[in-house]
Backbone as CSV, one residue per row, in Angstrom:
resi,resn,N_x,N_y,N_z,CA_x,CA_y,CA_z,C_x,C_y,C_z
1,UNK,-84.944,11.567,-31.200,-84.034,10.442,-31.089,-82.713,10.833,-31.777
2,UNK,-81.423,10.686,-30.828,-80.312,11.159,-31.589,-79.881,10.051,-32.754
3,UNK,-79.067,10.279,-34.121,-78.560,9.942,-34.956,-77.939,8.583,-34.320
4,UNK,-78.296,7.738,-35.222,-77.378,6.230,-34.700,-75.866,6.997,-35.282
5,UNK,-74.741,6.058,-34.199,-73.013,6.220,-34.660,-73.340,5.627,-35.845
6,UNK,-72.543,6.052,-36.805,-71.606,5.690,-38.207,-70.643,4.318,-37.525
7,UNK,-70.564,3.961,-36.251,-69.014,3.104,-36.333,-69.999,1.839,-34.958
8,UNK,-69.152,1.017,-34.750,-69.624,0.369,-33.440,-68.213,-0.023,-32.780
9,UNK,-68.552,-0.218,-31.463,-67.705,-0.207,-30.684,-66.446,-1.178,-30.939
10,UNK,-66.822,-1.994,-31.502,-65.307,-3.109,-32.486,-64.645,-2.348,-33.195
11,UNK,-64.998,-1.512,-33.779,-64.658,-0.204,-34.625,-63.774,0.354,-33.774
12,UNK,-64.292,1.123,-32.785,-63.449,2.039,-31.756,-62.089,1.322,-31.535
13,UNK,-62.514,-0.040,-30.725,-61.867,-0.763,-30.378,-60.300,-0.907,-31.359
14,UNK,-60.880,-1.384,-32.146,-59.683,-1.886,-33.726,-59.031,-0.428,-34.080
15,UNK,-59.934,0.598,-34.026,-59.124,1.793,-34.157,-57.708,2.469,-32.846
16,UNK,-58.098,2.064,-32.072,-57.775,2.382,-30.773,-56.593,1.437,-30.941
17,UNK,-56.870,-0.021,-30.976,-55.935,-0.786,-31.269,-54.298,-0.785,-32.286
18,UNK,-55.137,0.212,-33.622,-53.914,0.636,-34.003,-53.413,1.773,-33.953
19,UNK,-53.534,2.510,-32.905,-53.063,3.626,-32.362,-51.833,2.933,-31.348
20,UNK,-52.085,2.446,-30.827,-51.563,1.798,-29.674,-50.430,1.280,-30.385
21,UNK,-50.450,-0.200,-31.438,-49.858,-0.297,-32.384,-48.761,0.514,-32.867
22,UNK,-49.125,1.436,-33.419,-48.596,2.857,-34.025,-47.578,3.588,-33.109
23,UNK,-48.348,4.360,-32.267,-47.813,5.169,-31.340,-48.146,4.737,-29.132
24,UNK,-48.537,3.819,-29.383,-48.593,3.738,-27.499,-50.092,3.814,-27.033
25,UNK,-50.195,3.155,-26.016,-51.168,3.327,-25.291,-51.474,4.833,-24.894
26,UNK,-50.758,5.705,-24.175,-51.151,7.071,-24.349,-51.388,7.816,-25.373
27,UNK,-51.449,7.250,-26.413,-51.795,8.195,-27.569,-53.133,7.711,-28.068
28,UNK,-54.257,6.873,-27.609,-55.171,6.883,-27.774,-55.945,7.938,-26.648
29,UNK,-56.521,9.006,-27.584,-57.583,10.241,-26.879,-58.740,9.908,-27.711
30,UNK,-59.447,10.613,-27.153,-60.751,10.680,-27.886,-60.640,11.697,-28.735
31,UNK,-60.125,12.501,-29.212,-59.570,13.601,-30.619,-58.984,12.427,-31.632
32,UNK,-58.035,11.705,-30.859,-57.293,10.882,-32.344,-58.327,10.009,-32.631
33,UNK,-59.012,9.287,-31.773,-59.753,8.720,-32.306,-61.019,9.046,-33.340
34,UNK,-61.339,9.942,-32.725,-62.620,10.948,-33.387,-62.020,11.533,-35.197
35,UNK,-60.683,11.635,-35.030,-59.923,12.067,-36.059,-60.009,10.718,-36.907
36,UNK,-59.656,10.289,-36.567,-59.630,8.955,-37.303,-60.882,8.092,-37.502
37,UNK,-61.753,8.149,-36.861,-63.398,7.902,-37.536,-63.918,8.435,-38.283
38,UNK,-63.588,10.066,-38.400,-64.346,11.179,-39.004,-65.690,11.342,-38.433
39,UNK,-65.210,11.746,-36.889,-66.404,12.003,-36.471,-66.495,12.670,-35.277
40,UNK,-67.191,13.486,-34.178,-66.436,14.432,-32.952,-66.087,13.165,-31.989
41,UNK,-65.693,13.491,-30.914,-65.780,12.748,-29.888,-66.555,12.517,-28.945
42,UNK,-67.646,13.143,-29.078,-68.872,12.577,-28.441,-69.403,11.280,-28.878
43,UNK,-69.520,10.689,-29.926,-70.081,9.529,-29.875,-69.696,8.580,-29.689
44,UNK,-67.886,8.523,-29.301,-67.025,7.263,-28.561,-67.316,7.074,-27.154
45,UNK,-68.058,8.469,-26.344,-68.771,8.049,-25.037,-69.914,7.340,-24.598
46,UNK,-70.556,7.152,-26.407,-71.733,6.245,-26.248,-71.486,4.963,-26.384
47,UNK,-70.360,4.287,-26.039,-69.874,3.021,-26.188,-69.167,2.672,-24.631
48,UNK,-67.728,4.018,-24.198,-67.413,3.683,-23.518,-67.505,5.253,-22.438
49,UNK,-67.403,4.870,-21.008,-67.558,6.095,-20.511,-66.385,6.834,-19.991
50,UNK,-65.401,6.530,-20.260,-63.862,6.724,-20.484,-62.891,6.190,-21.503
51,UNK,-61.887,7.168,-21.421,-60.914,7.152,-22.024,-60.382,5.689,-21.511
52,UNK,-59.644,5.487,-20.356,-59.597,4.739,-19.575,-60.290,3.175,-19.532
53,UNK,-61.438,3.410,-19.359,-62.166,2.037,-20.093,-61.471,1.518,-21.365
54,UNK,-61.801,2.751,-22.484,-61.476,1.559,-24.225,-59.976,1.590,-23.964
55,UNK,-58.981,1.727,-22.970,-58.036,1.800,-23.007,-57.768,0.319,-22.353
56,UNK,-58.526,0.033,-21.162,-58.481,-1.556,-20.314,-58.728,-2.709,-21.758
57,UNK,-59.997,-1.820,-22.823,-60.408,-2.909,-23.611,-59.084,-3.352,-24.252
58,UNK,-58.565,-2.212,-24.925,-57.575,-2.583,-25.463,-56.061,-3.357,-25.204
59,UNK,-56.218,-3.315,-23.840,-54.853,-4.196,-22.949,-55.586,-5.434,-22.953
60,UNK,-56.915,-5.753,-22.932,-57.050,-7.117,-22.899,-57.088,-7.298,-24.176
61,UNK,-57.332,-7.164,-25.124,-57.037,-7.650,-26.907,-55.500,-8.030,-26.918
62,UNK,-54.795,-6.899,-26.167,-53.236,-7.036,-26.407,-53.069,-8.217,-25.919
63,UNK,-53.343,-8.580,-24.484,-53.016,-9.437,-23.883,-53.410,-10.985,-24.528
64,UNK,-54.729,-11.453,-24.970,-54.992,-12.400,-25.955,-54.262,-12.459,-27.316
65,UNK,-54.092,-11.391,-27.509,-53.052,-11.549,-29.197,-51.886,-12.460,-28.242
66,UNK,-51.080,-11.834,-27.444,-49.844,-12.177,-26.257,-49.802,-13.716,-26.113
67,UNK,-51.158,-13.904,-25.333,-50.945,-15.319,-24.678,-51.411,-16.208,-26.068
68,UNK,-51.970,-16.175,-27.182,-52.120,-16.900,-27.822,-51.124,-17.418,-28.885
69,UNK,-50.421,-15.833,-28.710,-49.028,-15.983,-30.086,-47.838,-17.147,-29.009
70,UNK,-47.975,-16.744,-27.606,-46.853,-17.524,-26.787,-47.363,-18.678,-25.978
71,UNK,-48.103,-19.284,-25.909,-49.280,-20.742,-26.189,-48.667,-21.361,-27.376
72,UNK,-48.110,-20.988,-28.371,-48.643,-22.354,-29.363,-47.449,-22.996,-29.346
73,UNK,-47.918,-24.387,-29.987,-46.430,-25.292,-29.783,-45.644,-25.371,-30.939
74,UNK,-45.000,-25.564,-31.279,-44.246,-25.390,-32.293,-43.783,-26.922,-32.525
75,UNK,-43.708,-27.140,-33.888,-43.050,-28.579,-34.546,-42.143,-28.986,-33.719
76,UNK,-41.102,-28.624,-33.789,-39.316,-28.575,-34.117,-39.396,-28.202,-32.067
77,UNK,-40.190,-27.885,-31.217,-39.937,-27.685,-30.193,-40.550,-28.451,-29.096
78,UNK,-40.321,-28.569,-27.973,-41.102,-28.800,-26.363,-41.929,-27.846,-26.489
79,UNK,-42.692,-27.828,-25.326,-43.963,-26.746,-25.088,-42.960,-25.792,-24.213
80,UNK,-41.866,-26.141,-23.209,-40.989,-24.678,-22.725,-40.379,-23.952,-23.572
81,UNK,-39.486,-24.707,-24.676,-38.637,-24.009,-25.358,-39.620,-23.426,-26.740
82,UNK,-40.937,-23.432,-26.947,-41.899,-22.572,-27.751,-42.694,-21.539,-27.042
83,UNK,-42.298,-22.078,-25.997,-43.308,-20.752,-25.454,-42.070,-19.336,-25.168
84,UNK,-41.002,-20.075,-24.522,-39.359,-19.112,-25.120,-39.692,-18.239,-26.355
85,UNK,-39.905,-19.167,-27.312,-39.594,-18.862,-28.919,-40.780,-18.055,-29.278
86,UNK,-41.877,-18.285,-28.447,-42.505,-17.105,-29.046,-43.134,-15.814,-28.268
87,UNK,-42.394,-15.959,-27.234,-42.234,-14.632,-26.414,-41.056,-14.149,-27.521
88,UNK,-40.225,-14.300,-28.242,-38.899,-13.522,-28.321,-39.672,-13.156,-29.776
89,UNK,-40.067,-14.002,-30.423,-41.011,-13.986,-31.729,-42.026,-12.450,-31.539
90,UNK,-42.739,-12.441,-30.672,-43.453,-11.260,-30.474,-43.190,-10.417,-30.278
91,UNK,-42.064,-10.104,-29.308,-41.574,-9.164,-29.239,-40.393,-8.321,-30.696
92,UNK,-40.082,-9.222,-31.707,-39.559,-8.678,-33.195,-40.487,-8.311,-33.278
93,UNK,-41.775,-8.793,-33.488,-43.059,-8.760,-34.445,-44.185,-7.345,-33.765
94,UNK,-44.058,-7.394,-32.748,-44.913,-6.597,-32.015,-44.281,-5.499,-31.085
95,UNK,-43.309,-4.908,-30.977,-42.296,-3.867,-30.210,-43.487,-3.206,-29.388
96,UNK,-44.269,-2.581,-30.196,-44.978,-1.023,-29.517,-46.177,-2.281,-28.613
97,UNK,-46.751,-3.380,-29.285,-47.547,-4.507,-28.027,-46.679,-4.331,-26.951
98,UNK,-45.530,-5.093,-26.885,-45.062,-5.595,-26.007,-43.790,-4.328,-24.970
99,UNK,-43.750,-3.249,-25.829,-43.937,-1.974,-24.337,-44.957,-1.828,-23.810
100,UNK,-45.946,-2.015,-24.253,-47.085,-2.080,-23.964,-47.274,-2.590,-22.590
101,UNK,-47.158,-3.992,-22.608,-47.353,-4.961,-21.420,-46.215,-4.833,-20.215
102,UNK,-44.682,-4.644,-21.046,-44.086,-3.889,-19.772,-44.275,-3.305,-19.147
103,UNK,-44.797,-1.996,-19.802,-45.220,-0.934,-19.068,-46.568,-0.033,-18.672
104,UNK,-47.236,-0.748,-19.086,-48.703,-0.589,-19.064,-49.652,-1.354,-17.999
105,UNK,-49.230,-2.285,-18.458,-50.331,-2.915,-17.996,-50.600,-3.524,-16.620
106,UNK,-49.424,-3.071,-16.003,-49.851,-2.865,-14.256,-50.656,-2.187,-13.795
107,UNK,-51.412,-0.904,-15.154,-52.107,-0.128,-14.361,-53.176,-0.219,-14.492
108,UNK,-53.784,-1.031,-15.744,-55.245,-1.561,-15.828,-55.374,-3.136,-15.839
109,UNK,-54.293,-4.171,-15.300,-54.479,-5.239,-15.365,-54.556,-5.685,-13.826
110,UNK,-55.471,-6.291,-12.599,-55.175,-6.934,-11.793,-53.902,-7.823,-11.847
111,UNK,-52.462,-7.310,-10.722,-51.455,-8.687,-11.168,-51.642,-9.986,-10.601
112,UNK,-52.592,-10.402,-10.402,-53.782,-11.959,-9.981,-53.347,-12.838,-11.519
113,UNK,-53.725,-11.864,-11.996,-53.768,-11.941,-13.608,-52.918,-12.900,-14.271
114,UNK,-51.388,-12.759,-13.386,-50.443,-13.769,-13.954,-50.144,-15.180,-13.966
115,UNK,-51.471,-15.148,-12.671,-51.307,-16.874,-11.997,-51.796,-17.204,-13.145
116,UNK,-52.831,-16.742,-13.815,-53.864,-17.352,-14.877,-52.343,-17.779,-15.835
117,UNK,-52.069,-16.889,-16.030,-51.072,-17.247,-17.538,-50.169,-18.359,-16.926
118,UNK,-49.697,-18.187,-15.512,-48.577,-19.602,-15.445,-49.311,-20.726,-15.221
119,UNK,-50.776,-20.563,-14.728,-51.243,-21.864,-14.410,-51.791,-22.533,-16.244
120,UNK,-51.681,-21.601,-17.504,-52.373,-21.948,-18.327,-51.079,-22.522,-19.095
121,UNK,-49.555,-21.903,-18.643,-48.591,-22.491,-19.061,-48.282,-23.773,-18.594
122,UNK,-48.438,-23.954,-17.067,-48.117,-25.201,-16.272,-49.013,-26.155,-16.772
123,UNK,-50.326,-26.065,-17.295,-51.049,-26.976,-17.283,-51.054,-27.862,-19.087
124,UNK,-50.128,-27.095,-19.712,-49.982,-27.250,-21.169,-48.877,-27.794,-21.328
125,UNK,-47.840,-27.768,-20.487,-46.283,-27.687,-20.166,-46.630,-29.591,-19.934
126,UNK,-47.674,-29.722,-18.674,-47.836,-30.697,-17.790,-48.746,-31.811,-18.552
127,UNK,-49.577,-31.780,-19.342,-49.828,-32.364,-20.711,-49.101,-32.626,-21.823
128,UNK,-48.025,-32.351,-21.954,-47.074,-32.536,-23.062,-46.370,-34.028,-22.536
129,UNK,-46.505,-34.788,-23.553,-45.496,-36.136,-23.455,-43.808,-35.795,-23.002
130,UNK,-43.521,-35.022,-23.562,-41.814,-34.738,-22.719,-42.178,-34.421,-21.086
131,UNK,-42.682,-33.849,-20.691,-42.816,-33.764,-19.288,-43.673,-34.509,-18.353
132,UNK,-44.116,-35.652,-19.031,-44.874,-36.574,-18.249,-44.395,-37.164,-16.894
133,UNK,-42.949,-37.022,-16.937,-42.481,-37.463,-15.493,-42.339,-36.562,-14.524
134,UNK,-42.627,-35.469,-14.709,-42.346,-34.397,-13.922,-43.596,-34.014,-12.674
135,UNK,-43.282,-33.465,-11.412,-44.828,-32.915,-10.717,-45.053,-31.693,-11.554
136,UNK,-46.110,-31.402,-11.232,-46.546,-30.205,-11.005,-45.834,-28.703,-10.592
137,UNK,-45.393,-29.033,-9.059,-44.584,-28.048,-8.804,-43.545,-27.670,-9.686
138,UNK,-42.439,-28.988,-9.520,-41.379,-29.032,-10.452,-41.766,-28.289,-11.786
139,UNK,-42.549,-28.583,-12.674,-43.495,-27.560,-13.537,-43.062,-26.391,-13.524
140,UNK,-44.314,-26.627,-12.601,-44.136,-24.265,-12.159,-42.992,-24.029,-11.773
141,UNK,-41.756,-24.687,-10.725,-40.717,-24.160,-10.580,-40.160,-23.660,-11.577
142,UNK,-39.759,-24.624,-12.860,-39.133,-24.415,-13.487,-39.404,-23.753,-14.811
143,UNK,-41.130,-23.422,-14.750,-41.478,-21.987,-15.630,-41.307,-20.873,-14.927
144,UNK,-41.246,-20.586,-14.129,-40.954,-19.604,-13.673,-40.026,-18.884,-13.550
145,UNK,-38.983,-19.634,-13.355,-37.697,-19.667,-13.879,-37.211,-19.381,-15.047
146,UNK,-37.798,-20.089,-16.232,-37.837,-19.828,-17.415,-38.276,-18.064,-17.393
147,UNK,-39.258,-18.074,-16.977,-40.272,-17.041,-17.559,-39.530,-15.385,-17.151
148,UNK,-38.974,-15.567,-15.955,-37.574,-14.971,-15.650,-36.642,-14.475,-16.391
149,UNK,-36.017,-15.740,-17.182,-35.007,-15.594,-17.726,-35.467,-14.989,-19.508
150,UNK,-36.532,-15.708,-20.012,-37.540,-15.318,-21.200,-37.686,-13.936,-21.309
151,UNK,-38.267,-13.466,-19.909,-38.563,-12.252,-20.219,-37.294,-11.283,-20.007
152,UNK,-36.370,-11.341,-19.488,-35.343,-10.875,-19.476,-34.156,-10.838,-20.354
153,UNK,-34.430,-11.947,-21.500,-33.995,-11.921,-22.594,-34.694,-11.513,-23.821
154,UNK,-36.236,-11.010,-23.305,-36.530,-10.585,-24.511,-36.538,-8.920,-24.356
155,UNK,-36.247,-8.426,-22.929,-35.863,-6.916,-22.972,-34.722,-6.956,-24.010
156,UNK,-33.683,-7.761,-23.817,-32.336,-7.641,-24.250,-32.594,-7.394,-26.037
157,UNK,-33.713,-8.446,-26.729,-33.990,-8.242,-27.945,-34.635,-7.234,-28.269
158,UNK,-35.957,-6.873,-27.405,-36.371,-5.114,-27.643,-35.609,-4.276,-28.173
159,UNK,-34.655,-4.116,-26.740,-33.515,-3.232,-27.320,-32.368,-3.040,-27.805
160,UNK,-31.882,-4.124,-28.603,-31.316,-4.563,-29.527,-29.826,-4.892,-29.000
161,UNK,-29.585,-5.329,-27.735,-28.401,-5.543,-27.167,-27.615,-6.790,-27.450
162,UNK,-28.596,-7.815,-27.872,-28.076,-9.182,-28.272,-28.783,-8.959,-30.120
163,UNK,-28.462,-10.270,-29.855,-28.681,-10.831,-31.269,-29.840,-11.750,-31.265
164,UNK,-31.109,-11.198,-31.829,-31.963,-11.667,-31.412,-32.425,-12.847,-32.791
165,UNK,-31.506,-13.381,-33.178,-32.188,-14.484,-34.053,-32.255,-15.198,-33.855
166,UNK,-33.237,-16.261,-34.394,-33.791,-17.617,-33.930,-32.778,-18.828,-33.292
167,UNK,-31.593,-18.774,-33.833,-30.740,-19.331,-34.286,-30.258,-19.238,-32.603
168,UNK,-29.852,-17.966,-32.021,-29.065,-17.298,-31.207,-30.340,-18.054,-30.358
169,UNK,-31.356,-16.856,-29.636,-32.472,-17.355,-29.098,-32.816,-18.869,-28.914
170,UNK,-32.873,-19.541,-29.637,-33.068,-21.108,-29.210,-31.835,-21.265,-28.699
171,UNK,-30.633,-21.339,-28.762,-29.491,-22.012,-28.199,-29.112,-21.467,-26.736
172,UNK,-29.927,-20.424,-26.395,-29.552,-19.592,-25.018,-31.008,-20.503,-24.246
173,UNK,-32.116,-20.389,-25.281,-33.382,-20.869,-24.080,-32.974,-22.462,-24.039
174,UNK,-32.525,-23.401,-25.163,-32.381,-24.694,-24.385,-31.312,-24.773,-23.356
175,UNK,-29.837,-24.297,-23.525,-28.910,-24.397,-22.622,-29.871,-24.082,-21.392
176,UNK,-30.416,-22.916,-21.104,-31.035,-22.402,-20.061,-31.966,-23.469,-19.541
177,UNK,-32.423,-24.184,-19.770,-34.225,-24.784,-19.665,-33.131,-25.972,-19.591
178,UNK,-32.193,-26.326,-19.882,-31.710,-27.605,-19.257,-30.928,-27.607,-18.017
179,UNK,-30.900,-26.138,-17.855,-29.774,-26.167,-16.579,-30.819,-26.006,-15.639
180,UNK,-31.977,-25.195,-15.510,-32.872,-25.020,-14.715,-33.828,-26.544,-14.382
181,UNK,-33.885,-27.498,-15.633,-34.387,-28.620,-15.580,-33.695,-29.551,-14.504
182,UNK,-32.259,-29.851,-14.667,-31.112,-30.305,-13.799,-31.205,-29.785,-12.552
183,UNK,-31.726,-28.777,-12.150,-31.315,-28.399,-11.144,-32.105,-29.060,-9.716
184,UNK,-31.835,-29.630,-9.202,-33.034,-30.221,-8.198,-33.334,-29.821,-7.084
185,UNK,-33.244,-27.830,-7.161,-33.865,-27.175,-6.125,-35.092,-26.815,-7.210
């Protein structure tokens, strides 16, 4: 009977995780990892049977850290202009995550994937007392829109082209989210 692992696969996982963290999704191998367990790389295949696999695991951890940090509502905000605030929030806080999801994660994420997140935005958006008069569609139109402009302003904070403080950031997403609100296409 071979030797039980020293580690379990949450282990791998969390290790893998701050590799990714650290240096990128391509820089998790089974050497760095093995390096960083203190242990060969054979026994990270007794968990997963690719590289590739603990690599999917790890885009979905990313992705739940993601939707949960840009889900929450904030005091001082609506449920559009927090979910703004903390897409731009994550992206200060999390740089190497959120190249991550730019650029990653088309290749191990079904993009099906996104209805989930707008329908989990629309349906939180659509429960909130400020938007009680609104449809549905109108909703999604106008996250989407948002989500557009959100994510296109939070490249701009990535890479340091604006001014990404709170201060700045809220006054661009409400102007924005009221003109898109007004708009009655």
């Amino acid at each position: 009977m071979p030797p039980k692992p020293k580690f379990s696969k949450e282990e791998i996982i969390q290790t893998a995780m701050r590799i990714a963290e650290e240096k990128g999704l391509s820089a998790i191998t089974a050497r760095e990892l093995a390096d960083r367990l203190s242990v060969s790389s054979r026994p990270i295949y007794s968990y997963f049977e690719s590289i590739d696999e603990l690599k999917n695991e790890v885009i979905k951890n990313i992705m739940k850290i993601f939707a949960d940090e840009l889900y929450k509502k904030r005091p001082d905000a609506n449920q559009f202009l927090s979910i703004g605030l903390n897409l731009i929030s994550f992206v200060r806080n999390n740089k190497e995550y959120f190249n991550i999801i730019k650029n990653e994660v088309t290749n191990f994420v079904n993009l099906n994937g996104i209805d989930t997140y707008t329908n989990l935005a629309v349906d939180k958006v659509s429960n909130s007392l400020e938007f009680s008069g609104f449809s549905k569609k109108k909703i999604k139109d106008t996250y989407l829109k948002m989500a557009i402009f959100s994510h296109g302003l939070a490249d701009f904070v990535y890479y340091g082209h604006i001014d990404g403080s709170e201060q700045f950031v809220r006054r661009l997403l409400e102007e924005t989210g009221k003109a898109i609100m007004n708009d009655s296409n």
